[in-house]
PyMOL Python script that loads the backbone (N, CA, C, O; Angstrom):
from pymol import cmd

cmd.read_pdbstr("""\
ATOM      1  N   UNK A   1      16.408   2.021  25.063  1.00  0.00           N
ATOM      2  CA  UNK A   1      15.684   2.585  23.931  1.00  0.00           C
ATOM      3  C   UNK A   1      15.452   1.483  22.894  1.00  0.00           C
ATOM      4  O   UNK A   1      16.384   0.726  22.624  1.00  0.00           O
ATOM      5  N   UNK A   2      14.154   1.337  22.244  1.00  0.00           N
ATOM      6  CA  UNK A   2      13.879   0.509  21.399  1.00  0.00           C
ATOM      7  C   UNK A   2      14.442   0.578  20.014  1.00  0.00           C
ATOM      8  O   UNK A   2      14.573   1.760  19.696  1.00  0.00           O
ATOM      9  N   UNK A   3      14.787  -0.165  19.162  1.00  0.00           N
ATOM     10  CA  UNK A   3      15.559   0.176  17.847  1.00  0.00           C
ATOM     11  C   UNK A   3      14.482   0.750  17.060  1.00  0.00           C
ATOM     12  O   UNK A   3      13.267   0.569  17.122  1.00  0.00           O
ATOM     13  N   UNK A   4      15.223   1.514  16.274  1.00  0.00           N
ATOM     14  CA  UNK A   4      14.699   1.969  14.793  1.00  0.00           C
ATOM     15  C   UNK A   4      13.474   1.200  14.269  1.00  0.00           C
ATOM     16  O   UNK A   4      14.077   0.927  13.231  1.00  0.00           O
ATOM     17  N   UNK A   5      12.112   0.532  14.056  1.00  0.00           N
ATOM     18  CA  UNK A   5      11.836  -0.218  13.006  1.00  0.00           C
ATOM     19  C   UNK A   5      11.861   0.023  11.534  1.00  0.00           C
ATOM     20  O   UNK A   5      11.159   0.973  11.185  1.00  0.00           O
ATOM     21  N   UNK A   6      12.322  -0.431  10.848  1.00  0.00           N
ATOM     22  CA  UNK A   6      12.885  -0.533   9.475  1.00  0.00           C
ATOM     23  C   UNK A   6      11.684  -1.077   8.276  1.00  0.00           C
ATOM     24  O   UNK A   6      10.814  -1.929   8.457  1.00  0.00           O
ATOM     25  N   UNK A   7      11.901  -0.457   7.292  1.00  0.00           N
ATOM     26  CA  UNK A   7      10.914  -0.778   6.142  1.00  0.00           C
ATOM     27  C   UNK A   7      10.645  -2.166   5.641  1.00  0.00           C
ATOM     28  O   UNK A   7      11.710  -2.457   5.098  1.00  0.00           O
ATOM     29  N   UNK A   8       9.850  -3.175   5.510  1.00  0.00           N
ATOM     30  CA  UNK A   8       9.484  -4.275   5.435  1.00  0.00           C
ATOM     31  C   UNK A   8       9.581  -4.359   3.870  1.00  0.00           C
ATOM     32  O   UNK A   8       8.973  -3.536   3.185  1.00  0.00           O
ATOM     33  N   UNK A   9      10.296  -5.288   3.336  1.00  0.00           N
ATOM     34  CA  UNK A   9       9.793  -5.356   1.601  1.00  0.00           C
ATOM     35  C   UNK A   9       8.758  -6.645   1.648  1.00  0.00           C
ATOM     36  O   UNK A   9       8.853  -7.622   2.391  1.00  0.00           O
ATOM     37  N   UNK A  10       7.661  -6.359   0.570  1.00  0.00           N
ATOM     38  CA  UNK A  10       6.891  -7.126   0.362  1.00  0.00           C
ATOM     39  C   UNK A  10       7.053  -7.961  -0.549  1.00  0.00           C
ATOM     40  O   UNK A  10       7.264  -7.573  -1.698  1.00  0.00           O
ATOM     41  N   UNK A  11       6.980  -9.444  -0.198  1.00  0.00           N
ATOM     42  CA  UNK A  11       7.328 -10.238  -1.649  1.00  0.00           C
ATOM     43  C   UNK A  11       6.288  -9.544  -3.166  1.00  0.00           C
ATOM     44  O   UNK A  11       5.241  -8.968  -2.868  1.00  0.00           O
ATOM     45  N   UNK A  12       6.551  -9.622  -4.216  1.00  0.00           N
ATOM     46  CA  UNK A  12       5.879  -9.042  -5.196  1.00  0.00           C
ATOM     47  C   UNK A  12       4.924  -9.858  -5.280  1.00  0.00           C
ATOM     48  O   UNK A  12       4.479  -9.322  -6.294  1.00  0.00           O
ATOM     49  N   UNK A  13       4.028 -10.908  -5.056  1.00  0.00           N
ATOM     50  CA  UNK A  13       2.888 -11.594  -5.205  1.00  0.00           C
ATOM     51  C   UNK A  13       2.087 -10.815  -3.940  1.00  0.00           C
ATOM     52  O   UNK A  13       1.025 -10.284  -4.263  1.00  0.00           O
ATOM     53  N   UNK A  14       2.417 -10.722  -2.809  1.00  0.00           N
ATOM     54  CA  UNK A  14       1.838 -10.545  -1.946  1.00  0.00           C
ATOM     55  C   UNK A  14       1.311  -8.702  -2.506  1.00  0.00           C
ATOM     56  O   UNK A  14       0.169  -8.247  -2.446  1.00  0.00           O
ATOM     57  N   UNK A  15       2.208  -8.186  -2.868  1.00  0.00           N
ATOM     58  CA  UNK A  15       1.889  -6.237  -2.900  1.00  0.00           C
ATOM     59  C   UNK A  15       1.235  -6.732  -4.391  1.00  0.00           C
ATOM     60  O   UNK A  15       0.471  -5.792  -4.611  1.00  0.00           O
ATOM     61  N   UNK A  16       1.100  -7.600  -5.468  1.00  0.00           N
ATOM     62  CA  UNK A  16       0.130  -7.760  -5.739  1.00  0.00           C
ATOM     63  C   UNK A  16      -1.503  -8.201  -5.597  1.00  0.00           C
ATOM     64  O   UNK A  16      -2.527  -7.744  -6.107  1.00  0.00           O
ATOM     65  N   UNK A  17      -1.327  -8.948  -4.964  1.00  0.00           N
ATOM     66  CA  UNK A  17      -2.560  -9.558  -4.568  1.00  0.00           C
ATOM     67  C   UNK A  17      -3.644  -8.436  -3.453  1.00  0.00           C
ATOM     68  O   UNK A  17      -4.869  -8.518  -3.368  1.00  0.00           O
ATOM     69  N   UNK A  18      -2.624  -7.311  -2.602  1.00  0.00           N
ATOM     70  CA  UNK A  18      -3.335  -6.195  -2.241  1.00  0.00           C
ATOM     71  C   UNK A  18      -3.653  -5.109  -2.861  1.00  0.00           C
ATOM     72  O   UNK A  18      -4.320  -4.247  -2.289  1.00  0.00           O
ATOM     73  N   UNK A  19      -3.231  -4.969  -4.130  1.00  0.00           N
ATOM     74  CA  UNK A  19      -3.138  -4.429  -4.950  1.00  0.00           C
ATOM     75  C   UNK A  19      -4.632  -4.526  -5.825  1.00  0.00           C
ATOM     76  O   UNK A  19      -5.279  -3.521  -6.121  1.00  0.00           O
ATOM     77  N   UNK A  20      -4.937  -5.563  -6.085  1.00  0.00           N
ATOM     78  CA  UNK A  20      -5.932  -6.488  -6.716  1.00  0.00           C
ATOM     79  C   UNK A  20      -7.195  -6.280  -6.225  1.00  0.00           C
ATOM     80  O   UNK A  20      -8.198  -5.796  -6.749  1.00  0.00           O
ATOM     81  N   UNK A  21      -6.839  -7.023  -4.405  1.00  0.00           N
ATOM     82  CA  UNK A  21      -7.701  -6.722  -3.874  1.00  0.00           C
ATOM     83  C   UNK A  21      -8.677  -4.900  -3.409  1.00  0.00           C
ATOM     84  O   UNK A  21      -9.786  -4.473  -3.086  1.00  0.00           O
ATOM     85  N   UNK A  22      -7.581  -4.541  -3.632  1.00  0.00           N
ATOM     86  CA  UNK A  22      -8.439  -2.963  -3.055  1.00  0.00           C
ATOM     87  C   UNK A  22      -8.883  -2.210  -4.486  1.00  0.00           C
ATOM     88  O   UNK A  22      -9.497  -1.143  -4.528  1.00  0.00           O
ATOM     89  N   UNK A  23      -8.398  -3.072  -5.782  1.00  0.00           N
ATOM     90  CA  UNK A  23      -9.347  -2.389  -6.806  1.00  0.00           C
ATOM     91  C   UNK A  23      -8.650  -0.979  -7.204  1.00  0.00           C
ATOM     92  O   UNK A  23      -9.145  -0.439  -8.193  1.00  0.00           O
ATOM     93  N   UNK A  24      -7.857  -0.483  -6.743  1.00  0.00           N
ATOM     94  CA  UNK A  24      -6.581   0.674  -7.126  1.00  0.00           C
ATOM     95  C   UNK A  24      -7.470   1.701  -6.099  1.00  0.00           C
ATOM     96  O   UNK A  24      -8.060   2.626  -6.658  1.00  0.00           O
ATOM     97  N   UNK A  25      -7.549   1.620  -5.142  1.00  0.00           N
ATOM     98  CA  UNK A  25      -8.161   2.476  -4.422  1.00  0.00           C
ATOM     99  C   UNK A  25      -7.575   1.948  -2.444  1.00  0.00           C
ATOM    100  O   UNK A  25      -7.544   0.871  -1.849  1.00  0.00           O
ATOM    101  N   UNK A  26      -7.310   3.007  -2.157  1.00  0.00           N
ATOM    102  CA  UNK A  26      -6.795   2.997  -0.855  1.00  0.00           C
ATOM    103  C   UNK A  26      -7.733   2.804   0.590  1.00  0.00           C
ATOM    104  O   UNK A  26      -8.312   3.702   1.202  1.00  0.00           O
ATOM    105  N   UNK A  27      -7.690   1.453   0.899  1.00  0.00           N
ATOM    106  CA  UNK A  27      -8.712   0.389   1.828  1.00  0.00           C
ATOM    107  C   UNK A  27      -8.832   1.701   2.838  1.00  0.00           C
ATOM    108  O   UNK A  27      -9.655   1.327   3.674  1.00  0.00           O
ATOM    109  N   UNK A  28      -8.568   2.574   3.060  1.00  0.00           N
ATOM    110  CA  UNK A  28      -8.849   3.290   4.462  1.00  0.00           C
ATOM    111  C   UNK A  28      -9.682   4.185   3.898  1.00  0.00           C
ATOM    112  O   UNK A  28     -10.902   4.330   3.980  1.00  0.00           O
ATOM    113  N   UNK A  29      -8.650   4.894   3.180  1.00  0.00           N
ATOM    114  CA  UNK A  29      -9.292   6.082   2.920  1.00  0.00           C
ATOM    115  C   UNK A  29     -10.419   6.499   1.864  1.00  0.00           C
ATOM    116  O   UNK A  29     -11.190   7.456   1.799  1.00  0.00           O
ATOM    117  N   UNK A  30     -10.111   5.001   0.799  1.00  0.00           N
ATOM    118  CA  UNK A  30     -11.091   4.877  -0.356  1.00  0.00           C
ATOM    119  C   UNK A  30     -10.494   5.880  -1.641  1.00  0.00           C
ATOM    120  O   UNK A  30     -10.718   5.630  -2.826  1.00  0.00           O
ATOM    121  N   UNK A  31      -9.857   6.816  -1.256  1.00  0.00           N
ATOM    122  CA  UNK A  31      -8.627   7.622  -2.685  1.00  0.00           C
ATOM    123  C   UNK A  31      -8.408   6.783  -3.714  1.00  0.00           C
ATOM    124  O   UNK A  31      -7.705   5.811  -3.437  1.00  0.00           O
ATOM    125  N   UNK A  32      -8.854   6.882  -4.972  1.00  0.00           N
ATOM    126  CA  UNK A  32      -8.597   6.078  -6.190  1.00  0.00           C
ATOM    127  C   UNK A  32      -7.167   6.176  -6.231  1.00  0.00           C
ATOM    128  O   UNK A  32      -6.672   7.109  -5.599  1.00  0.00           O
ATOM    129  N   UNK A  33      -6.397   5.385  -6.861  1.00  0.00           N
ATOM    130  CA  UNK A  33      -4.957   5.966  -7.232  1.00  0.00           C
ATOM    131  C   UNK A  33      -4.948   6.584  -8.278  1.00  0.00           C
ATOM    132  O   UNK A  33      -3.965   7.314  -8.405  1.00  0.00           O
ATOM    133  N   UNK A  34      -5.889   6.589  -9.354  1.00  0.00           N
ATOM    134  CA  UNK A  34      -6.144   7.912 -10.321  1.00  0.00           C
ATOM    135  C   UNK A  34      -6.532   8.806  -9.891  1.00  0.00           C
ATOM    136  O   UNK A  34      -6.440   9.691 -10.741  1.00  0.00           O
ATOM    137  N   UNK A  35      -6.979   9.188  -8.955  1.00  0.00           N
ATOM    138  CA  UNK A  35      -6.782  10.735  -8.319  1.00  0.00           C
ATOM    139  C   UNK A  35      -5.350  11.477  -7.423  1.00  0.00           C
ATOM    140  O   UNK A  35      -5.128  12.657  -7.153  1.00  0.00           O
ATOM    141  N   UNK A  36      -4.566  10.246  -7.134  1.00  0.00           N
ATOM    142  CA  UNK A  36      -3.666  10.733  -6.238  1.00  0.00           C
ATOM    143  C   UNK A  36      -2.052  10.541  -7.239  1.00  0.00           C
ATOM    144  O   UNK A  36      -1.568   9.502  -7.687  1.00  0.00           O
ATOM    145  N   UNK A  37      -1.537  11.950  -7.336  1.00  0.00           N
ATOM    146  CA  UNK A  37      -0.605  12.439  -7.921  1.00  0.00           C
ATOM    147  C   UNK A  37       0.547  11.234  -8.341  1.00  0.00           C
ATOM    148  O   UNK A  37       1.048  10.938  -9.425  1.00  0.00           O
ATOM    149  N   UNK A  38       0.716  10.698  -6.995  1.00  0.00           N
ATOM    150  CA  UNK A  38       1.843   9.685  -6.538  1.00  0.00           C
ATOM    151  C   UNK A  38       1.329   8.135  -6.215  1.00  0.00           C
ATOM    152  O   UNK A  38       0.337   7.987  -5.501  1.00  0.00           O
ATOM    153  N   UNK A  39       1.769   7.416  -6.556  1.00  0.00           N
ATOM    154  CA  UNK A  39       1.331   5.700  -6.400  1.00  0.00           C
ATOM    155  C   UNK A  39       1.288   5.680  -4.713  1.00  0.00           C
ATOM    156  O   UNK A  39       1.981   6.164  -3.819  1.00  0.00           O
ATOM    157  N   UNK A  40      -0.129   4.698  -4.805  1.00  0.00           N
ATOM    158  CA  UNK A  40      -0.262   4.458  -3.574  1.00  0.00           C
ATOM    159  C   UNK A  40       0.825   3.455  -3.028  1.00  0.00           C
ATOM    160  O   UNK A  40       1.238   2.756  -3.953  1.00  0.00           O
ATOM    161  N   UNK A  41       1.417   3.162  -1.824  1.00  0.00           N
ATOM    162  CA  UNK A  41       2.413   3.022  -1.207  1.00  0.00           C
ATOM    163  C   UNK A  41       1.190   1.854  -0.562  1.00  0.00           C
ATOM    164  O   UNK A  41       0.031   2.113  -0.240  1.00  0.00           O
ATOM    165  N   UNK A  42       2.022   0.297  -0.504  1.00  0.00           N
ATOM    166  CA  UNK A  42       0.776  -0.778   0.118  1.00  0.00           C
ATOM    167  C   UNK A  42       0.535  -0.634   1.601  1.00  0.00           C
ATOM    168  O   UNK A  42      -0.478  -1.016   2.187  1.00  0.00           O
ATOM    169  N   UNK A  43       1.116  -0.304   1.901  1.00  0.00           N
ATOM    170  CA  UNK A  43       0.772   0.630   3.701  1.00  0.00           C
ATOM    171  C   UNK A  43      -0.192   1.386   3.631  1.00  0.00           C
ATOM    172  O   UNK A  43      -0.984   1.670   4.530  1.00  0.00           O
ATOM    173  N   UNK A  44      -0.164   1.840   2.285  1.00  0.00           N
ATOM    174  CA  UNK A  44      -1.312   3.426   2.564  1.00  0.00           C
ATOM    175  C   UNK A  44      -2.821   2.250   2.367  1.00  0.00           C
ATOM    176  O   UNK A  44      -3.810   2.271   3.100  1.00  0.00           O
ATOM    177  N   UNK A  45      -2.610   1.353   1.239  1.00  0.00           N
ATOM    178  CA  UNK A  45      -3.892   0.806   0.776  1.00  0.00           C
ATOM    179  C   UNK A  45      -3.953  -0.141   1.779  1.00  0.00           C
ATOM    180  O   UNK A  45      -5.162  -0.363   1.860  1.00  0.00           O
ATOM    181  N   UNK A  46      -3.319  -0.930   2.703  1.00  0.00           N
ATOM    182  CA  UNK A  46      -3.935  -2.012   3.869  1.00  0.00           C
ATOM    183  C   UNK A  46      -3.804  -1.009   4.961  1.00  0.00           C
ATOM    184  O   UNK A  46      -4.138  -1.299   6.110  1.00  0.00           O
TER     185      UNK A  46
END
""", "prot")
cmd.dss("prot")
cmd.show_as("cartoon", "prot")
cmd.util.cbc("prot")
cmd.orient("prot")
């Protein structure tokens, strides 16, 4: 059985700089993060 994969932390320049780049809006889905209740999570926006 393959292990668990485990949550990755992002250095803070890097979850900035995607941050930046997507303009506060979530690269897939396009969801502003002023519409969505809860902060986008940088998984959700790359």
């Amino acid at each position: 059985m393959a292990p668990a994969r485990g949550l990755v932390k992002l250095p803070s320049n890097t979850r900035e700089l995607v941050q930046r780049r997507a303009q506060g809006a979530c690269e897939y889905c396009h969801l502003p993060q002023d519409a969505s209740i809860l902060p986008h999570q940088v998984d959700h926006i790359i």
